[in-house]
C-alpha positions in Angstrom: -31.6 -28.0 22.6 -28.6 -25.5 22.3 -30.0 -23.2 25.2 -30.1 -26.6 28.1 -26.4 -27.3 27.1 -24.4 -26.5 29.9 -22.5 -23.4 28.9 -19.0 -21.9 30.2 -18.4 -19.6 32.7 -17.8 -16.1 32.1 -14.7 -15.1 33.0 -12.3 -12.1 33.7 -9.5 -12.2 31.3 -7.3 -13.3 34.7 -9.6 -16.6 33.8 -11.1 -15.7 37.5 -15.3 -16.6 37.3 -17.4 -13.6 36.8 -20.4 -12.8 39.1 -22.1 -11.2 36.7 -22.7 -10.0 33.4 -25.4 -8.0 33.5 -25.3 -6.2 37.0 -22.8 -3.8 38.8 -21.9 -3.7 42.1 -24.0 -1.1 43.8 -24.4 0.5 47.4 -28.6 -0.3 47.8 -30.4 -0.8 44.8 -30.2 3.0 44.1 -26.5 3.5 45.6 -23.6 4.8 43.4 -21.7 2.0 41.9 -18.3 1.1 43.9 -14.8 1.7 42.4 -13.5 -1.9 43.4 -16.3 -3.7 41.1 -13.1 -4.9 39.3 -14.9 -6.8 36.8 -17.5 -3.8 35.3 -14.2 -0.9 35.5 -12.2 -3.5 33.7 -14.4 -4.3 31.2 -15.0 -0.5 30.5 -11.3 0.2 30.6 -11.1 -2.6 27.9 -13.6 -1.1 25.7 -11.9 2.6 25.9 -8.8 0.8 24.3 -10.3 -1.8 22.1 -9.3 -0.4 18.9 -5.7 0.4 17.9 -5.0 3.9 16.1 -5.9 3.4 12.5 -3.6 3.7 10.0 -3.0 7.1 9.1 -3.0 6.1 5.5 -4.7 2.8 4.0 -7.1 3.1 6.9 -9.9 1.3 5.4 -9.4 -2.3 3.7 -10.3 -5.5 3.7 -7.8 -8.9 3.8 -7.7 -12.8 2.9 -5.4 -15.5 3.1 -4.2 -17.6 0.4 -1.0 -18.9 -1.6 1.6 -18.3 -4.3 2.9 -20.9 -6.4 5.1 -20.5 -8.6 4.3 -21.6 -12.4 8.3 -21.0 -14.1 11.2 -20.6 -13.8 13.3 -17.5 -12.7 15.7 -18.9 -10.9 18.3 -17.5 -13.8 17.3 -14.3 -11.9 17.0 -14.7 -8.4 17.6 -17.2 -5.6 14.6 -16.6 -3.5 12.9 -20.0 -2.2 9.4 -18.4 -2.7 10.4 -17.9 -6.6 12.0 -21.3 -7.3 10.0 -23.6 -9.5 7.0 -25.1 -8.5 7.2 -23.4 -4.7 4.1 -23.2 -3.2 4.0 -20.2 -0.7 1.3 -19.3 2.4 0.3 -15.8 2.1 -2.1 -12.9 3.5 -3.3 -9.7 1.0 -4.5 -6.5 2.0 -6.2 -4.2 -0.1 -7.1 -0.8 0.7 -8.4 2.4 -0.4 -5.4 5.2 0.9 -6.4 8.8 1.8 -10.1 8.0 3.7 -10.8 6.9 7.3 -12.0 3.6 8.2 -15.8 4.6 7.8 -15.1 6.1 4.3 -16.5 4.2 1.6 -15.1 2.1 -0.6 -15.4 3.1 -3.8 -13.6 6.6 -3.5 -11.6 8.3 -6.1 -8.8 7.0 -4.6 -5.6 4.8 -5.4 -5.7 1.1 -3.9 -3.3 -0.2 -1.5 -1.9 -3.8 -2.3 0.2 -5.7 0.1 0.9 -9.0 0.4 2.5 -11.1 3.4 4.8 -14.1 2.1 5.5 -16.5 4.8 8.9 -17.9 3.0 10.4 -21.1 4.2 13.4 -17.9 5.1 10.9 -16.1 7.0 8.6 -13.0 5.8 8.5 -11.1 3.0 6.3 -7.8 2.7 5.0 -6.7 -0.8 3.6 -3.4 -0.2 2.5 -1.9 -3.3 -0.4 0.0 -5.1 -3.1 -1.0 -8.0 -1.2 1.8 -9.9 2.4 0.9 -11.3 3.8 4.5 -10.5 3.1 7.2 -7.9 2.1 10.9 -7.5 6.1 11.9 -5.7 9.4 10.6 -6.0 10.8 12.1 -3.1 10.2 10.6 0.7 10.7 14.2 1.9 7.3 15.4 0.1 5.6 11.8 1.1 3.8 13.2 4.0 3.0 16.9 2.4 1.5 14.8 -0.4 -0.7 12.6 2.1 -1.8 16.0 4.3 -3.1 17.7 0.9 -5.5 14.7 0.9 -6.7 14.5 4.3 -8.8 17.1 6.3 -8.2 20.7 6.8 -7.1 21.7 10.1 -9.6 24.5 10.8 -13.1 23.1 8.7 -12.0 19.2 9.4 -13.1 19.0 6.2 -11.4 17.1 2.9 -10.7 20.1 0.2 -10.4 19.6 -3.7 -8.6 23.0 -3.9 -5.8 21.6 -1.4 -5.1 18.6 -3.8 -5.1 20.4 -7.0 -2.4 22.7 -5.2 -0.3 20.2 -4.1 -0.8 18.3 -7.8 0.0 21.1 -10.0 2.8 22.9 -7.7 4.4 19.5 -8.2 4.6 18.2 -11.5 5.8 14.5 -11.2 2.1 13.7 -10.1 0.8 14.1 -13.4 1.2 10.5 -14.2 -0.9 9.2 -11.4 -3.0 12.0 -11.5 -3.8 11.1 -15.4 -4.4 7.3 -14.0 -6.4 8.4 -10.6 -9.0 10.8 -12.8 -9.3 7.8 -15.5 -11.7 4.9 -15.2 -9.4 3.3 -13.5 -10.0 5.3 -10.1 -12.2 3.4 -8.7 -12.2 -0.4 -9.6 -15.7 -2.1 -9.6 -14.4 -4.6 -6.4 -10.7 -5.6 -5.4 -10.5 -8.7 -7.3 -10.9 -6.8 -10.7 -7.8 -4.4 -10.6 -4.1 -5.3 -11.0 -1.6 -4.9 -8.5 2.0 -3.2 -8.7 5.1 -3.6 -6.9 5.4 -0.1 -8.1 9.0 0.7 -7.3 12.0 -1.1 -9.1 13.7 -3.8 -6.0 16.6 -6.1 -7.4 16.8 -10.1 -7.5 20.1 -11.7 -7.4 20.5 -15.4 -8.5 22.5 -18.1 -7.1 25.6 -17.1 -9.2 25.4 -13.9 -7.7 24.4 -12.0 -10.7 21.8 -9.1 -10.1 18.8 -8.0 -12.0 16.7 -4.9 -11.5 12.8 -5.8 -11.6 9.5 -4.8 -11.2 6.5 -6.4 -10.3 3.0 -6.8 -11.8 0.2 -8.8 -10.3 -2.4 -9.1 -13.5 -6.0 -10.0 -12.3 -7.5 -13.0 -14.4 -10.6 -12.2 -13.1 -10.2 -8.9 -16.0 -10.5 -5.2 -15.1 -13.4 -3.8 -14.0 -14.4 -0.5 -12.9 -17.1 1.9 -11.7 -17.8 5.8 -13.4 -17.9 8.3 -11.2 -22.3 8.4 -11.1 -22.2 4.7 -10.6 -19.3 5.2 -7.4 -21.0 7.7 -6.1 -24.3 5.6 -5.6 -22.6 2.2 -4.5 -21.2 4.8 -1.7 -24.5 5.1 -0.5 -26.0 1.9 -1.4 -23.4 0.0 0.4 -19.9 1.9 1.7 -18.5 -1.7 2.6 -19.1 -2.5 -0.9 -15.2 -4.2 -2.2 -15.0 -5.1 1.8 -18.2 -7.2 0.8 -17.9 -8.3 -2.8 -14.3 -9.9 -1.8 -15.3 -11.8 1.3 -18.9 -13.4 -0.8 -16.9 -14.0 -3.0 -14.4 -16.6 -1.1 -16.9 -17.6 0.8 -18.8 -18.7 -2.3 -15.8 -20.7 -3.9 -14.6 -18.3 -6.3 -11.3 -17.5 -5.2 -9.9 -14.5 -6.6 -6.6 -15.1 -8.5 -3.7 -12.6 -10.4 -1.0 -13.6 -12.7 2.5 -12.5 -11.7 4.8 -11.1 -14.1 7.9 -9.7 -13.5 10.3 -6.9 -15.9 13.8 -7.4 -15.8 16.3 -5.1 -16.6 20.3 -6.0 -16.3 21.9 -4.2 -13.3 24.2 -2.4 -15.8 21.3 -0.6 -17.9 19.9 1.5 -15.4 23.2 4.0 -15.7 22.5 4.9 -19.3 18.7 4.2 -19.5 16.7 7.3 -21.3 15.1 8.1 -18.5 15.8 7.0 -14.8 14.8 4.1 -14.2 14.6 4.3 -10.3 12.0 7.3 -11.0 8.4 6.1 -9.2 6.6 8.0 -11.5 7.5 6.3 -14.7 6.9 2.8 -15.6 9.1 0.4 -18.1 8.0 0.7 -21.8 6.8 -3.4 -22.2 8.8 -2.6 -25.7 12.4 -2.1 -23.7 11.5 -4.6 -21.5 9.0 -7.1 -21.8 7.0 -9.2 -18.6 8.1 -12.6 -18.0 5.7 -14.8 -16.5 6.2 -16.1 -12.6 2.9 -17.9 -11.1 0.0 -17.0 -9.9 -1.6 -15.6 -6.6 -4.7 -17.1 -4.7 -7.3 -15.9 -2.2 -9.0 -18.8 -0.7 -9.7 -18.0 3.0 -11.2 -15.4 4.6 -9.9 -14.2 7.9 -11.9 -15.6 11.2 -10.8 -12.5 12.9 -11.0 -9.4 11.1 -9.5 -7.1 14.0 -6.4 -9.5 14.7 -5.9 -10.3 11.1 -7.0 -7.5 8.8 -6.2 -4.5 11.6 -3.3 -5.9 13.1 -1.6 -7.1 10.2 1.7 -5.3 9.6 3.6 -4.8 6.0 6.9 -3.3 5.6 9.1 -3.4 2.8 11.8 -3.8 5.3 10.8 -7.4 5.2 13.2 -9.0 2.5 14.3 -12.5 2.1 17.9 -13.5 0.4 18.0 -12.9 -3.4 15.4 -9.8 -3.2 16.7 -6.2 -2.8 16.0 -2.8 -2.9 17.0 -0.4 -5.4 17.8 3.6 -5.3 14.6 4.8 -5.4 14.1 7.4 -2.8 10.4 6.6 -1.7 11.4 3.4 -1.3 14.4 4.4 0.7 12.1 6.3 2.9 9.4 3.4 3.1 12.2 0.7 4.7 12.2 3.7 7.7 8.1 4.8 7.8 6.0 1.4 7.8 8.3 -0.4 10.7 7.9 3.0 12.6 4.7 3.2 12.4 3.5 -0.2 13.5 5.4 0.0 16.3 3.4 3.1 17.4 0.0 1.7 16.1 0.3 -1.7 17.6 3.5 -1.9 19.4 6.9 -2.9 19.6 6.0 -6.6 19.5 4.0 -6.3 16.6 5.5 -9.1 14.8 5.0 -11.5 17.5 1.1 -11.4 16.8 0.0 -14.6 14.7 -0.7 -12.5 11.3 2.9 -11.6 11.6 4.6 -13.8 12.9 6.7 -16.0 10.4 6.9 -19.4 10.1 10.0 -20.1 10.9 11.6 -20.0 13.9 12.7 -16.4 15.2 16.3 -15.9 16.9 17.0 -12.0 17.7 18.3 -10.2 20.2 15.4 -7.7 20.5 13.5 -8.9 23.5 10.9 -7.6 26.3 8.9 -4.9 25.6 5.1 -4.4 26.0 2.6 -7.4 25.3 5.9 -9.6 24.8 5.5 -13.1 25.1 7.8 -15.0 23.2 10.7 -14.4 25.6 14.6 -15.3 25.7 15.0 -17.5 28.5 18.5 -18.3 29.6 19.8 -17.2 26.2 22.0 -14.5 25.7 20.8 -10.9 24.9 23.7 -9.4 23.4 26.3 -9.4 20.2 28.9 -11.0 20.5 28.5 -13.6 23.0 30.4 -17.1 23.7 27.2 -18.2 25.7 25.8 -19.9 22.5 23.6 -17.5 21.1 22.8 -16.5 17.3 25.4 -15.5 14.9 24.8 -13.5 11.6 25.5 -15.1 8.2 26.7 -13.3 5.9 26.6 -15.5 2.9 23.2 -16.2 3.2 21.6 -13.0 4.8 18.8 -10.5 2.4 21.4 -7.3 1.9 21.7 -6.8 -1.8 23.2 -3.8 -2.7 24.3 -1.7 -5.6 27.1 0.5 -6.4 27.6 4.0 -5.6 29.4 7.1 -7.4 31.4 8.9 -4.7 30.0 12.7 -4.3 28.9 15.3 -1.4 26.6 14.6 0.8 23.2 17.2 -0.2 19.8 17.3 -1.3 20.1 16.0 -5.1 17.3 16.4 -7.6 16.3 13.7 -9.6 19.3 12.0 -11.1 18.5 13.1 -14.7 18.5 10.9 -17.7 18.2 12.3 -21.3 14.7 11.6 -22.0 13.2 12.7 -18.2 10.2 14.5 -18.1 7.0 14.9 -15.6 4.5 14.9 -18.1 5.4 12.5 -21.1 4.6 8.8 -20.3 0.9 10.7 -19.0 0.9 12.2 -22.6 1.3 8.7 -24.2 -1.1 7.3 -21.3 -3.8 9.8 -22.8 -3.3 9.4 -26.7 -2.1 6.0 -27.3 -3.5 4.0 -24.5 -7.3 5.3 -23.6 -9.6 5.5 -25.9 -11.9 8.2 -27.4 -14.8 7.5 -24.7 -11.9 7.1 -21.7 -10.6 10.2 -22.7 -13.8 12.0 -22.7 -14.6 10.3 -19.2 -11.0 11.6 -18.0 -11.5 15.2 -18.6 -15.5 14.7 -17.1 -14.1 13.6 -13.8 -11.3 16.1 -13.7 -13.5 19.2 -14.2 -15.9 18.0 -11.7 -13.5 17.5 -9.6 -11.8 20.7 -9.6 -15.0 22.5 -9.9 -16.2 21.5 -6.5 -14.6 24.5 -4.3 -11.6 25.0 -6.3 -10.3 28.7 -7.2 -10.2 30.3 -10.0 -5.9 30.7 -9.5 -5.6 27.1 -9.1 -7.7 26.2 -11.6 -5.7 28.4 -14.1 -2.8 25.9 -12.8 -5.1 22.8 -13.2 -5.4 24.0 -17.4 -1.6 24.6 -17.4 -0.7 21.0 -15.9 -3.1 19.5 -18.0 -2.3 20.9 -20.9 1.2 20.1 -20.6 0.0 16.2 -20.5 -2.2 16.6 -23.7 -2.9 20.0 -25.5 -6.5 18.5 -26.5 -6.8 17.6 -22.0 -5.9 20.8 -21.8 -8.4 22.9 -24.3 -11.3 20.4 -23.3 -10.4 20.7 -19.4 -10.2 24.8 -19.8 -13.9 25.3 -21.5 -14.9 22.8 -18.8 -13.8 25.2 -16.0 -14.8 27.7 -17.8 -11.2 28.9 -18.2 -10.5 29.3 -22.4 -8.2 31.5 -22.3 -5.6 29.4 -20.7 -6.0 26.8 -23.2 -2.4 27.0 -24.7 0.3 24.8 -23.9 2.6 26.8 -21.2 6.5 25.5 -21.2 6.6 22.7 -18.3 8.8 25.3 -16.0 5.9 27.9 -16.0 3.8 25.1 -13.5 5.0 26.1 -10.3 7.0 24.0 -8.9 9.6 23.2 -6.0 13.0 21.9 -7.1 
């Protein structure tokens, strides 16, 4: 039987035998317990630091592991090994609700985090995008304001609807996420039934050297499915870990979760003339300008044996690029390359990528080296640039930077470049009248007045009308008898919503 095999010793983490497991070291059976019972302090001082900070935002999500493979062929667009024809890729996914803690539950109103870990045969390359193709700002300098008005007050510690309706309608470029966030598409019914978006434009270049601006979109085959608001409101307290649950039965059960990646590509000289800009993370591509081209598809088929050093500890920054993928001049993205790096070296260190969900799999030659909770370490190699001692060298033929040309100008704080058809409101106008129908628009404007009913003043919900009205007049009439506001039913010109240019 299991309980007469001889089992192993307990240890300190030293690898020294413990005494005991159950006792402390006491003075008398009664006596106070003594400071040099090394084993019991360490243990404690152990648990006191066994969790790592969580995330400030995309605390609470779930992971699995799984591969790309590539169905096409786009090498006419870029030279990445991961997109060449029939590559077969390693990969890890995280998925992730954005503005709750890590006991929040699942099915939130909330946007989904969707990041993906490629483990290229020219080391890692981090997808970090959303289930949404666009985003509430375009602006890294209102990134964290936006993420604050969706947290907790500082006084009450408490979330507020009044603060996000604020933030939304004193800043008009959220409209389009908004419109998708108080749709039926807020909360997905589990992970593996929404799609998933690169969300900013990045740029491929091909062997030749000619570049390509793209964007990404991960289609689920498994179809979209998602929850009302009555039934996400129960599955939060039926079962908070609900999508943490739903993806892990269902990989254990054999039915791996799979999406469909299609790409858009623009050429690199349309984006100076396009009718809008095209850099803007709150529009998305009209299909009709530029249609998706098939890539491959993307598998989960292993569920993590560790979900502290795998799910927790895994780290994504768009920083991570491999030759033939680039960025682009979108300014969130600009500020991403800076925030995610940053901040996983203060949530779990500056060896972060040394931990085995990280870590590439290829070998690692750089001159960055000790540190806390090192251990890959540089020997007799040199730690400098330049050396004649042997060390690494940087190639410049065949490194990731892909960049794009710039129009001389003063340095200052630009608005968004502006294109002649630029607006905040119109692509959620066309989102509302020619994509939902007459039941997903009457779902939309229940979930926004109960939402900014709940606490919300009357001032800001005067501005709540205005914004939506300025998406769809109809939004706007139906939203304003909801609230109980009528009279500011008619359409006000888009510069009367407050704003900060």
């Amino acid at each position: 039987m299991a309980s007469e095999e001889k089992r192993p010793t307990t240890t300190t983490d030293s690898g020294v035998p413990a005494t005991n497991d159950e006792r402390s070291l006491t003075v008398g059976p009664q006596g106070p317990t003594a400071l040099h019972d090394h084993y019991v302090v360490q243990k404690m001082q152990h648990f006191n630091r066994e969790r790592v900070p969580e995330r400030v935002v995309h605390a609470k999500g779930s992971g699995a592991h799984g591969f790309f493979e590539v169905t096409e062929d786009v090498s006419q667009y870029t030279k990445a090994d991961l997109f060449q024809p029939g590559k077969r890729t390693p990969l890890f996914a995280r998925f992730s609700t954005v503005a709750g803690e890590q006991g929040s539950p699942d099915t939130a109103r909330d946007p989904r985090g969707f990041a993906i870990k490629f483990y290229t045969e020219q080391g890692n390359y981090d997808l970090v995008g959303n289930n949404t193709p666009v985003f509430f700002v375009r602006d890294a300098s209102k990134f964290q304001d936006f993420i604050h008005s969706q947290k907790r007050l500082p006084d009450t510690g408490m979330r507020s609807n009044e603060m996000q309706w604020d933030f939304w309608t004193l800043s008009p470029e959220s409209a389009h996420q908004v419109t998708i966030l108080m749709s039926d598409r807020g909360v997905p019914r589990t992970y593996r039934h929404m799609n998933g978006f690169g969300s900013h434009t990045f740029s491929w270049q091909n062997a030749g050297g000619e570049k390509f601006w793209i964007k990404y979109h991960f289609k689920t085959v498994q179809g979209i499915e998602n929850y009302t608001e009555d039934e996400a409101v129960e599955m939060a307290s039926q079962d908070p870990d609900a999508h943490r649950r739903d993806l892990r039965k269902a990989i254990d059960g054999g039915d791996a979760p799979e999406w469909k990646l299609e790409v858009q590509v623009m050429p690199f000289a349309d984006a100076l003339d396009y009718r809008f800009n095209p850099f803007d993370l709150t529009k998305v591509w009209p299909h009709s300008d530029y249609p998706a081209i098939d890539v491959g598809r993307m598998v989960l088929d292993r569920n993590p044996d560790n979900f502290f050093a795998e799910v927790e500890q895994a780290g994504f920054s768009p920083s991570n690029l491999v030759p033939g993928i680039g960025l682009s001049p979108d300014k969130m993205l600009m500020g991403r390359i800076f925030s995610y790096h940053d901040t996983h070296l203060h949530r779990i260190g500056p060896n972060y990528e040394q931990l085995p969900i990280n870590s590439p799999k290829v070998e690692v030659h750089s001159y960055n080296f000790d540190g806390p909770m090192t251990y890959i370490h540089s020997g007799d190699q040199p730690v400098y640039a330049p050396n004649s001692k042997g060390g690494p060298v940087a190639d410049g033929e065949h490194g990731a930077d892909l960049g794009w040309e710039v129009e001389g100008g003063e340095l200052r704080r630009y608005e968004n470049p502006k294109h002649r058809d630029d607006d905040d409101f119109g692509q959620a106008g066309t989102l509302v009248r020619e994509v939902m129908d007459d039941d997903q628009r009457s779902a939309l404007v229940e979930n926004i007045v109960g939402h900014a009913s709940a606490e919300v003043t009357e001032e800001t919900q005067d501005r709540v009308v205005a914004y939506w009205a300025n998406v769809d007049q109809e939004i706007g009439n139906r939203v304003a008898s909801g609230l109980d506001r009528a009279e500011q039913a008619t359409t006000p010109p888009q510069a009367e919503v407050p704003s900060r240019v």
